[in-house]
N, C-alpha and C positions, 0 to 999 in steps of 0.2 A: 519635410518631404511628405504630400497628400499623395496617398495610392488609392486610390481609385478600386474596389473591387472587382468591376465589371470589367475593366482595365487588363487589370492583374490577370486573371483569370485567364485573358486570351496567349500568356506565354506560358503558365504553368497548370499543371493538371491538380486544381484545389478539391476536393471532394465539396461534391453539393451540399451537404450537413453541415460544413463549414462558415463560423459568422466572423463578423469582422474584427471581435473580441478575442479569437481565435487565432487570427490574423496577427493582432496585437501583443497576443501572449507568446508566439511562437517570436517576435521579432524581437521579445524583449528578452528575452531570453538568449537569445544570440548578441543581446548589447547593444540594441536600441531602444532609447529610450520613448514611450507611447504618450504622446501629447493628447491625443482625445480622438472619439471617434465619430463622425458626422454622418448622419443619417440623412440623406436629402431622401424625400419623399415618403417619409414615413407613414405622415399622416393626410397622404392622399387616398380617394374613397371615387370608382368612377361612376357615373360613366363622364367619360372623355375621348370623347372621337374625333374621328377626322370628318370636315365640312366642306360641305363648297358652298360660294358664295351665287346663289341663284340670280339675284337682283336685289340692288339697297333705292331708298330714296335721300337726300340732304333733306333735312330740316332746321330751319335758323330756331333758335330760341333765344326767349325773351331775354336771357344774359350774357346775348352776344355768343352763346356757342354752339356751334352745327354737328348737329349730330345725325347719324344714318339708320334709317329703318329699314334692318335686312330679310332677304328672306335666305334662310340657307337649308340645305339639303344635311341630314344629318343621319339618315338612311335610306334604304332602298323606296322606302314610300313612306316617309318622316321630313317634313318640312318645319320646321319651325322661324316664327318670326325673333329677330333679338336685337335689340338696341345695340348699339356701336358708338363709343365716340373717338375712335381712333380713323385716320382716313387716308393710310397708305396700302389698302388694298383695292381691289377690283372684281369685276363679275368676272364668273368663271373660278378663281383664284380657290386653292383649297386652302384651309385654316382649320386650327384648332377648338373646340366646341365646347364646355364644359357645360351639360343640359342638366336638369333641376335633381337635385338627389346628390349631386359630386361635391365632394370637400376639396379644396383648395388648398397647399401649403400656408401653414398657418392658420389653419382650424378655419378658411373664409367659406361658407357653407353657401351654395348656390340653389337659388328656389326661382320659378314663377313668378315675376311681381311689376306692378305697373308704377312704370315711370316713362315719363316728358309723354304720356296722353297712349302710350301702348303696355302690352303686358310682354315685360322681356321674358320669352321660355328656356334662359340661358345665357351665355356668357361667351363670346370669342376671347381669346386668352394672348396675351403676350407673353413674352420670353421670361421676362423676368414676374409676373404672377404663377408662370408653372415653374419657378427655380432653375428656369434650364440656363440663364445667362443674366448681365443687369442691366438688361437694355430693356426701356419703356417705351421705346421711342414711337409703338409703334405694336401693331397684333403681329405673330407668326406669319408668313406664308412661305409652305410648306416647301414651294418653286424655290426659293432663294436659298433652301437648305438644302436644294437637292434630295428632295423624298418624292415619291412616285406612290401615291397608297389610294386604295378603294373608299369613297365615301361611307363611315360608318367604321373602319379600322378602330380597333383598341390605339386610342392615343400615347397610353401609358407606358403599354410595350414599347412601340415604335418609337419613341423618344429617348425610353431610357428613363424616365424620370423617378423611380425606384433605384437608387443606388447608394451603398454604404462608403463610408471615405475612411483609411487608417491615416492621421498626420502621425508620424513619429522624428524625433530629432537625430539627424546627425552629424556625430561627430564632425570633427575638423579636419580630419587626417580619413577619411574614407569617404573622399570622394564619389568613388564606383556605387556607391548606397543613394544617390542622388538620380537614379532614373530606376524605370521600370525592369530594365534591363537584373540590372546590378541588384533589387529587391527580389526578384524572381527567382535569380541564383541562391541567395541568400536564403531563402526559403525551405526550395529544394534540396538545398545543404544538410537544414536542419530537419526534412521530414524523409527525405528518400522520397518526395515528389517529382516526375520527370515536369521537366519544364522544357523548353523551345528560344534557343535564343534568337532574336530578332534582328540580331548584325551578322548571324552565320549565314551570307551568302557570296557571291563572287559578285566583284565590284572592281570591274577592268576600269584600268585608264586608256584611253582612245584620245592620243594628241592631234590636234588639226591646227591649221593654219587661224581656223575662225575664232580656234578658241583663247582666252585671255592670259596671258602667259604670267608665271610669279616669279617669285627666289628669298630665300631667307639671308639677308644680307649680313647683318649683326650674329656672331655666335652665340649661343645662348638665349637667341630672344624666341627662338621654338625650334621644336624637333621634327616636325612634320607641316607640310604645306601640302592642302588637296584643292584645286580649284576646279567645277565644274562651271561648264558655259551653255546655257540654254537660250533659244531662240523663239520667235514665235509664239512669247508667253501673252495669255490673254487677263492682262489687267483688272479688269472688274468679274471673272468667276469669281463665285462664290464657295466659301472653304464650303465643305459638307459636313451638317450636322453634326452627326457622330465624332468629328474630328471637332469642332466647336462645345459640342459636349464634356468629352472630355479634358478639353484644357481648363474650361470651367469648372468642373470636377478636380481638378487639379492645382486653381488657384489661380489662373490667367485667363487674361479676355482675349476674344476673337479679336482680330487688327483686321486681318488682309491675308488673303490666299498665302501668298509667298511666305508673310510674317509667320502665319499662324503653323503651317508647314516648317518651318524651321523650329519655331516652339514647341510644336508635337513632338520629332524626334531629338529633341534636346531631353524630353521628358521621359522620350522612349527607352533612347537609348544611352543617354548622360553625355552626347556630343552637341555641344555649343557651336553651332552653326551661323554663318551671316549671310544673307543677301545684298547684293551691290546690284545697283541699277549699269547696266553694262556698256551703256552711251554715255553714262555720266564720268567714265573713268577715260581716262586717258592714258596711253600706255600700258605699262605690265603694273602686275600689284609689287610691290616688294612688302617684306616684314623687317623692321629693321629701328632702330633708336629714332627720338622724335629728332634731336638734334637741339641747338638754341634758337631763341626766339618765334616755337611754333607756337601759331594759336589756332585751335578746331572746335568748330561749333561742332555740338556733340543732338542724338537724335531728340535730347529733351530742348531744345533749344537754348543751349548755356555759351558762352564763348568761353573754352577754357584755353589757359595759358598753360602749356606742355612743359615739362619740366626737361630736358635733355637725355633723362635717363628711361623715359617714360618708352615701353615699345607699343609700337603704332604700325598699322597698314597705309601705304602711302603707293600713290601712283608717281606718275613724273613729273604734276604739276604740286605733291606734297600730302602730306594727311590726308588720308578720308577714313579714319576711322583710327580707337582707342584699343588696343587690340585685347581680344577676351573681355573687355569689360561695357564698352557700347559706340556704336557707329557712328557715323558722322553725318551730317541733315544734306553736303554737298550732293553725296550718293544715294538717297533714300530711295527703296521703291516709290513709285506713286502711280497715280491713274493712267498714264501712258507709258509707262514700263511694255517694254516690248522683250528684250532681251537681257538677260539674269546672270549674274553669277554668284555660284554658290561655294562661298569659303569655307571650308572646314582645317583647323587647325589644331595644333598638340601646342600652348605656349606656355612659357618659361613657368610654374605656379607662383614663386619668388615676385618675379617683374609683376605677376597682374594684381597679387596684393597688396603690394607696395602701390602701383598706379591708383589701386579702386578705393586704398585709404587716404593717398594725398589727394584725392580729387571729392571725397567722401561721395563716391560714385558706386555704391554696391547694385549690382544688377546679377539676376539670376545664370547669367554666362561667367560673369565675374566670381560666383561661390563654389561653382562648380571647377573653377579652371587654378581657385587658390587654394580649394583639397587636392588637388593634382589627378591629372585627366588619364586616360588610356589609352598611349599613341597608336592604338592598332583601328581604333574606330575610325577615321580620317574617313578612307575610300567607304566603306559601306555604310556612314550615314547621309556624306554626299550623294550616293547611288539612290540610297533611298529616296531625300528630296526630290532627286532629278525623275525619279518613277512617278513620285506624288504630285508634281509640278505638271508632268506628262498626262496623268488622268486624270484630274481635275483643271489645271489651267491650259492645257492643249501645246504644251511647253514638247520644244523637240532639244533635246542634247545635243551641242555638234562638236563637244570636242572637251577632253580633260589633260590636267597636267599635273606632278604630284612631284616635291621636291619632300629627299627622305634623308634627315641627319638621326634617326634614331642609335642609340646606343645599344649594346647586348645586352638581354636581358640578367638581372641579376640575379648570381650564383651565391649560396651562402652556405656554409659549410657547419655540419652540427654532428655532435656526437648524438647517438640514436637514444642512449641516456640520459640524453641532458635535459628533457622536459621530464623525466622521473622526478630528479634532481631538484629540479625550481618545483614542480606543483609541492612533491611530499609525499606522492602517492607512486605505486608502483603503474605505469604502464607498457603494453606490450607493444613489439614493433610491429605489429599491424592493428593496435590503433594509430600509434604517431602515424603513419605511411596513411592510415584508411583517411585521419582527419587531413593533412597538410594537401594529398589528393584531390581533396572536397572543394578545398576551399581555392584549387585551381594550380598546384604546385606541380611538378615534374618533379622526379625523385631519382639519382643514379646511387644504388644502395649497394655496392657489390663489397664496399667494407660497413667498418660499426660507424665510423666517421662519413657520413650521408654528405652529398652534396645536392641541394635542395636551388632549384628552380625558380624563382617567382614570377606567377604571372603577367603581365604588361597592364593589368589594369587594380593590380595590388603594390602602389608607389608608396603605400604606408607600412609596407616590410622593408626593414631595412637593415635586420640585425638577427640573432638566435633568439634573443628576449621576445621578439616580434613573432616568430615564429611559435614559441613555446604558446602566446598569447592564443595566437589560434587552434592549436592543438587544444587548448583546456577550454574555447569555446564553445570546440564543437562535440567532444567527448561528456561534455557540462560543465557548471563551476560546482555542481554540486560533489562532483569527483573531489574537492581538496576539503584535505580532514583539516578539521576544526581541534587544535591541541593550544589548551590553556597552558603559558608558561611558567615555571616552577617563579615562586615566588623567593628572592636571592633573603640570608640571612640576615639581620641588621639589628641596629641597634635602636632602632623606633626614630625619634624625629630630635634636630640634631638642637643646642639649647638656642638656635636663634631660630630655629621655626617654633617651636615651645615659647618662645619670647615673640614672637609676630602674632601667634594665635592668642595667649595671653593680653597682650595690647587690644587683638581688635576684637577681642568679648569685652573687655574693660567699656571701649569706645560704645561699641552698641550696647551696652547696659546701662549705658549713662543716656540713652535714646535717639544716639543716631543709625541711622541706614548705610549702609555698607555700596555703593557704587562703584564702577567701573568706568571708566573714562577713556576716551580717546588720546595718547600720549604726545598731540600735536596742542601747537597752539600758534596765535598771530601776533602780528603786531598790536595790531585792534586792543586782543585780550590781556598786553603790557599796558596798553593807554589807558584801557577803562578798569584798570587794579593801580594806575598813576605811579608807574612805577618810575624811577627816574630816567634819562637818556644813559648816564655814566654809567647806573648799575649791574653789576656783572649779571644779573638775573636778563637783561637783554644781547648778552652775547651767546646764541643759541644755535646749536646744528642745523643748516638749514636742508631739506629734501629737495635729489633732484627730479622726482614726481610726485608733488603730493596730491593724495587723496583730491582736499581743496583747495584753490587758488588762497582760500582764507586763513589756513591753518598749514604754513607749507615750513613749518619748522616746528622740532622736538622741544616739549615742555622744560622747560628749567623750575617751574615753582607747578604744585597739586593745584594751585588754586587758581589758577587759569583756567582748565577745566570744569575744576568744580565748582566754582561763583557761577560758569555757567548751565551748569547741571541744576544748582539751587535757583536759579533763575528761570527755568524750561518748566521749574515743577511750580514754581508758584505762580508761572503763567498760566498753569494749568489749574488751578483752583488750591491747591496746598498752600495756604498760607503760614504755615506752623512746618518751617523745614529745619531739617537738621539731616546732614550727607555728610558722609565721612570717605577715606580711600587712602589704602596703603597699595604706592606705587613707586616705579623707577622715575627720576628726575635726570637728564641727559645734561653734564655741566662740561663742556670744552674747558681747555683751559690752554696758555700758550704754550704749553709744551708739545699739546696735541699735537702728532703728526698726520699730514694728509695720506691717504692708505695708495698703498703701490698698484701696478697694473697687472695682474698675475697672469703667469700666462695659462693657455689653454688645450696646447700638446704635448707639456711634460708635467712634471710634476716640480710646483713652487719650489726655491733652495728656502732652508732654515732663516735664513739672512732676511727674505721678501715674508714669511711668516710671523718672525718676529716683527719685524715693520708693521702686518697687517695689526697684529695685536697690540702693537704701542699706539696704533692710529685708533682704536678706539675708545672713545672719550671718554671718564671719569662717570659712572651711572649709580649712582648713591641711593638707597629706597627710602623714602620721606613718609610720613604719617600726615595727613590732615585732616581738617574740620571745615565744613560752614554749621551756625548753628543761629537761629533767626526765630521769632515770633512764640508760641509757649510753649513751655516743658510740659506741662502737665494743666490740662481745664477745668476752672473748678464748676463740682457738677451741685454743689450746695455750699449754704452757710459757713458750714466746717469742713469745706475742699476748698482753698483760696486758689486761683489760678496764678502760677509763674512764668515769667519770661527770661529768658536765655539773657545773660547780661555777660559782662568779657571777666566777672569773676568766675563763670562758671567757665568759660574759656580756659581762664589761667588756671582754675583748679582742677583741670580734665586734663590741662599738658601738664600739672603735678603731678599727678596720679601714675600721667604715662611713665614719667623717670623712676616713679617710684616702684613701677612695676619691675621696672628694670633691674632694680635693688641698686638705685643710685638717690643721693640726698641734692634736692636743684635749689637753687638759688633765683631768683628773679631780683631783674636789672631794670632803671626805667631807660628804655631805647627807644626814639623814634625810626620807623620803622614802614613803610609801603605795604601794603595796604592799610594798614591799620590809625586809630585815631590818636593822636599826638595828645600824650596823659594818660591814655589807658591801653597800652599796651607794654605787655614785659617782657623783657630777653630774658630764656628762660636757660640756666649754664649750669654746667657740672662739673667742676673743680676750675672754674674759671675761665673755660669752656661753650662758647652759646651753642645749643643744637637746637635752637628752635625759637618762634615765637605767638604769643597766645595774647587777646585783648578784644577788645572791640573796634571795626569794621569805622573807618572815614566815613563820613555823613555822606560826601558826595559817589565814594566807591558804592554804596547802600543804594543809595536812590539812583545811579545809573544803572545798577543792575536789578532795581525795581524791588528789591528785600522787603524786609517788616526791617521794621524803624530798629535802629540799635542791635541790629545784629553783628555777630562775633565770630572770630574763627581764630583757628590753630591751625600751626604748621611745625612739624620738630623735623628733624635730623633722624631716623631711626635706625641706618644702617651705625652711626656717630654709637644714640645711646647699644647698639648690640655689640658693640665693640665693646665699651666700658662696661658693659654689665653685668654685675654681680649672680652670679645665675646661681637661682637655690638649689642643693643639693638633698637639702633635709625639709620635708613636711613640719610646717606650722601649725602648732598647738590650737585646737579649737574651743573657744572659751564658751562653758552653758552657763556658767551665773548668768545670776540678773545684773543688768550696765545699770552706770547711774551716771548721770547727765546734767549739765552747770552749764547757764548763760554768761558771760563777761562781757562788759563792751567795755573802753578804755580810748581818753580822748585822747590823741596825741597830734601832735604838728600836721600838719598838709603835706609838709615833703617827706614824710615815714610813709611807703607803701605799704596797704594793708598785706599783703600777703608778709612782710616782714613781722607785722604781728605775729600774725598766725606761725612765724616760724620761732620765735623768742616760747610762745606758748608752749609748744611742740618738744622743745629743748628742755625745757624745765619742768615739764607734767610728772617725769618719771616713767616708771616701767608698768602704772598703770592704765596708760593713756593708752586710748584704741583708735579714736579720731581728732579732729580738731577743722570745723569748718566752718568760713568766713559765709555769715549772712546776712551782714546789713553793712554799708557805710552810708553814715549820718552827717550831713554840715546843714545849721541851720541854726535858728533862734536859741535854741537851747544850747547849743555849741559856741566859744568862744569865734570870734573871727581867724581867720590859718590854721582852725583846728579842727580834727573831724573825729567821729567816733567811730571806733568798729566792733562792732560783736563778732563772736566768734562762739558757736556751740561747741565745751567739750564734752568729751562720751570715754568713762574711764568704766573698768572693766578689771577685775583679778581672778586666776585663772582657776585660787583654788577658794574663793570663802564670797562672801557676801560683804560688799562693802559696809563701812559706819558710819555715822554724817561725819563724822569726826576726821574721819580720812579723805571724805571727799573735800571736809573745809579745810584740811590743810593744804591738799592740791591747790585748791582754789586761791589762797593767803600765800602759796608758795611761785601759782604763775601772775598774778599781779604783781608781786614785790619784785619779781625778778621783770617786766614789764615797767614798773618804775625804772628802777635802779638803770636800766638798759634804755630803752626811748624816752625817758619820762613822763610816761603814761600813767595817769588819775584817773580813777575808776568811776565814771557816770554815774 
């Protein structure tokens, strides 16, 4: 909503020291929120007067375009000559002057200067160079705006073109805050400023014979019907300035006398008005259902197809109009309009936001009529038109008619305590009474239990809560104490939040990044991870609105998301990714039941609760990885650079069990997404909670990765069940380690990680790691046989190892590495 200052001004008593920052701060304060403030004419500088046009000549030029050499009068004995290429004025005609020394909106600085063979001493001005409108079409004359001024007048005054603008948003549900009227109050509410209301006048209905008769036919489809009927309307006046001003100040363009008259007091007063061309109708107006098979070309010129439920203004021959939300082109004013009527109505707020969304038809009568309107304005904003139609269009009234289904206004009953109560703070009963007052309530107080009034144009009270709302508006928000809540006793964090934290510093220490994903995913994002038709990872909860058409069902696997998260980033230049993310995983399963219908004016039985809770689906929190391109860059000789391989995979989803306090196993499983050979099911007590390996070539290159990347996915809500949760702090060893290479050839089908786990088993009680870093097949290797080293790192907690001890380890995990694979030490 743009309020206008100058506007504003004319209903309520602003003090002159008053800026529109001011404005802004007082409104926001009472719970509108301040979008910005627009200063038109800031940076104008005059002089700028008013001119007449003495005598021009045509001149053709050389590139075909004609321009006028004028002489205009610009004071009492001030002529100056001025180029013109605009050429819908005439001699005599006064216009607007901007003479050498004047800045222009927009820093355009005007001097003396010779162009097409004269010296222009100045500038005539159009509408849209002085900001007043965005029309070009063409210079000002003053006649067409209805102004009457002495050659030589301050332009700037007379226009207005100095004026400040507050936009501020509102709300959904406060309507009344959508005109001049409603921001006025508002105002003065919160200053003790008298203001003037603009609808407080007497506004007879006077029925005639001549005039155009209504009826609300459909219940429901409005509360109030006000039809005025005017005659002898003169078509081509022109709205006056000041009223073209301010609509433009306000965000709307001048139309036409009639239009622009209905738009003003729309603005004025927050009553949505129409015009109907009064020969174009036939019959009486009704309000009432479109019915089936209506179609109504609407004033943009669309033919829409009416839904049955849509309410509509219809005569006897059918639609002429979308009601509340925009008229119909059958009835438009136009250049021979003679005779008017002026609709005003109270409609359904329900029916016109429903119409203005299935038609995707939002119009400024339509926002105003789905915050819900205030059935009292009817008669005195028609009144008003029909005065403004009368002194500027020559328009004479000859008769009104008003059909009135309003309801009584609503009573709500509140204990005088009760906003004590909700704020926190003590207040007395003559604030509650002074605020509820304010903001336009009636009050019958004669016990503690008030029965409070609400005004006809406050349709967003509907309750004590509502009530209470505006009580701590207007008293301030700054009235409710601020009390930090005691913090409850406990026992710190429980061992499976101790075990999620634990896990994801493992994860990021090992150098990935911690992400957060969207918990939807598509079909698309099953194709392009090649997951199978059969697999249960494709029977997914589907949403019945999602977000995107693209992603309109709940994740079953992290890695949906996050391939595409690792994708987004190395589109983005990160070639070296590694993203990780512990999250909930949505798995139906056919026990699932579909969730009941609950009702909504008692309170559900035990029976339909239970149901809601069996109805929702199995949600297990899952750990996973992408990890792609290098771990670490070498920055010289001796910093080798590494890349992510699916043993680093498998050895991060060991780690995770291990953290668990669980001993895992690795399986070779083929497995989606992953590459057939190098991925392992990774189990704990025979058990799979997960799987770790390297990424399918084709899954890779569709989702545009570094070559050979790898990922992990466990089970983690699986391992927190099973897991062994430490009770007692582990010993921290300060000797010095001492550390042995082994590699050991054995078969093609012994997974290295089986090595590494025979090692692991037989190192003894002085083993600290044991970690797989090379496997070798090649010339030096037999054929089906491969090598693999494995770095150990032993450690004793109270001495300094001896080679002696470390070569028995050594002598102790190859033998048993024979004996066990039949592994021969390289």
């Amino acid at each position: 909503m743009r309020i206008p200052l100058s506007w504003l001004r004319e209903y309520i008593q602003i003090p002159a020291e008053t800026s529109a920052q001011d404005i802004a701060d007082i409104l926001t304060r009472i719970g509108f929120e301040e979008e910005e403030i627009i200063s038109y004419g800031a940076d104008i500088v005059g002089p700028i007067v008013v001119g007449e046009v003495l005598e021009f000549v045509e001149e053709p030029q050389s590139n075909g375009k004609v321009i006028r050499w004028c002489q205009v009068r610009v004071g009492a004995d001030q002529i100056n000559g001025i180029v013109c290429g605009a050429r819908n004025f005439f001699v005599g005609d006064k216009v607007v002057v901007s003479l050498p020394g004047a800045v222009l909106p927009g820093g355009f600085a005007i001097a003396g200067r010779k162009t097409y063979g004269h010296v222009s001493d100045g500038m005539i001005c159009s509408a849209r160079e002085l900001m007043l409108s965005d029309d070009h079409e063409g210079i000002i004359r003053l006649s067409e705006l209805g102004i009457e001024a002495e050659v030589g007048t301050d332009a700037i005054e007379l226009l207005g073109l100095i004026d400040d603008v507050v936009d501020i948003s509102v709300l959904p549900d406060r309507g009344y805050a959508m005109s001049m009227r409603g921001i006025a109050r508002e105002i003065s509410t919160a200053t003790g400023w008298a203001w003037t209301d603009p609808a407080a006048f007497e506004a007879p209905i006077k029925n005639s014979d001549k005039a155009v008769q209504g009826s609300i036919v459909d219940a429901g489809a409005a509360s109030r019907l006000v039809l005025r009927t005017m005659d002898n309307f003169n078509p081509t006046a022109p709205s006056p300035q000041w009223m073209q001003r301010r609509l433009f100040l306000a965000g709307m363009r001048s139309i036409s006398l009639a239009v622009d008259i209905t738009n003003y007091i729309m603005i004025e007063m927050g009553q949505p008005l129409h015009a109907f061309d009064a020969d174009k109708l036939h019959g009486a107006i009704q309000v009432r259902n479109a019915g089936k098979g209506v179609v109504l070309e609407t004033l943009d010129h669309v033919q829409r197809n009416l839904d049955p439920s849509d309410i509509v203004i219809a005569d006897d021959n059918g639609a002429v109009a979308l009601a509340g939300t925009m008229g119909g082109a059958a009835t438009e004013i136009s250049e021979t309009t003679s005779r008017i009527v002026i609709e005003a109505a109270c409609f359904s707020s329900g029916n016109v936001a429903r119409t203005s969304r299935a038609h995707k038809l939002s119009s400024e009568a339509s926002r105003r009529f789905e915050r819900g309107m205030d059935n009292e304005l009817g008669p005195s904003a028609s009144a008003r038109a029909s005065a403004l139609l009368t002194e500027f269009g020559g328009a004479h009234e000859v008769g009104a008619i008003e059909v009135d289904r309003r309801e009584s206004l609503r009573v709500i009953e509140m204990n005088v305590n009760f906003p004590s109560k909700v704020i926190g703070t003590p207040l007395t009963d003559e604030e509650v009474r002074h605020a509820l007052i304010a903001v336009g309530c009636t009050i019958d107080d004669a016990k503690s239990d008030w029965k409070v009034t609400v005004p006809s144009w406050r349709t967003d009270i509907v309750g004590k809560a509502d009530l209470v709302e505006e009580v701590i508006r207007i008293v301030g928000y700054e009235r409710i104490p601020t009390v930090v809540p005691t913090a409850p006793s406990g026992l710190g964090l429980t061992p499976a939040q101790r075990l999620r934290r634990r896990v994801s510093h493992l994860v990021a220490q090992a150098g990935a990044v911690e992400v957060l994903s969207y918990p939807f995913m598509g079909a698309a994002d099953l194709d392009a991870l090649r997951i199978p038709l059969d697999d249960p990872r494709r029977k997914a909860v589907s949403l019945a609105n999602p977000i995107s058409a693209e992603s309109p069902m709940m994740r079953t696997t992290l890695l949906a998301p996050l391939m595409a998260t690792a994708r987004r980033n190395v589109g983005r230049g990160h070639t070296d990714v590694a993203v990780y993310e512990m999250g909930l995983v949505v798995l139906p399963t056919s026990e699932t039941l579909s969730a009941p219908q609950l009702p909504i004016d008692k309170r559900p039985t035990d029976e339909q609760l239970n149901q809601l809770n069996e109805s929702v689906p199995f949600q297990p929190e899952y750990v996973a990885a992408v990890l792609g391109g290098l771990i670490q860059r070498g920055e010289s000789v001796l910093t080798l650079s590494k890349t992510w391989s699916w043993s680093d995979a498998i050895g991060l989803a060991l780690r995770i069990v291990e953290t668990a306090g669980l001993t895992a196993e690795t399986v070779s499983m083929e497995r989606e997404p992953w590459h057939p050979g190098r991925v392992a099911a990774i189990s704990v007590d025979g058990n799979v909670v997960g799987f770790a390996g390297e990424l399918h070539p084709r899954v890779v290159e569709g989702y545009g990765l570094p070559a050979r990347s790898c990922a992990l996915e466990l089970d983690f809500s699986a391992l927190s069940a099973m897991a062994q949760h430490i009770t007692s702090a582990t010993l921290l060893r300060s000797l010095p380690k001492a550390t042995f290479d082994v590699a050991l050839v054995v078969p093609q089908s012994v997974p290295a990680a089986v090595v590494r786990e025979v090692i692991e088993r037989n190192a003894g009680e002085l083993l600290e790691s044991a970690e797989i870093f090379d496997v070798y097949t090649g010339a030096q290797v037999a054929e089906s046989f491969k090598s693999v080293a494995v770095a150990v790192t032993l450690r004793a907690a109270d001495r300094t190892l001896t080679d002696a001890e470390i070569g028995a380890v050594r002598e102790q995990v190859v033998q048993a590495a024979s004996d066990t694979l039949g592994a021969v030490l390289r």
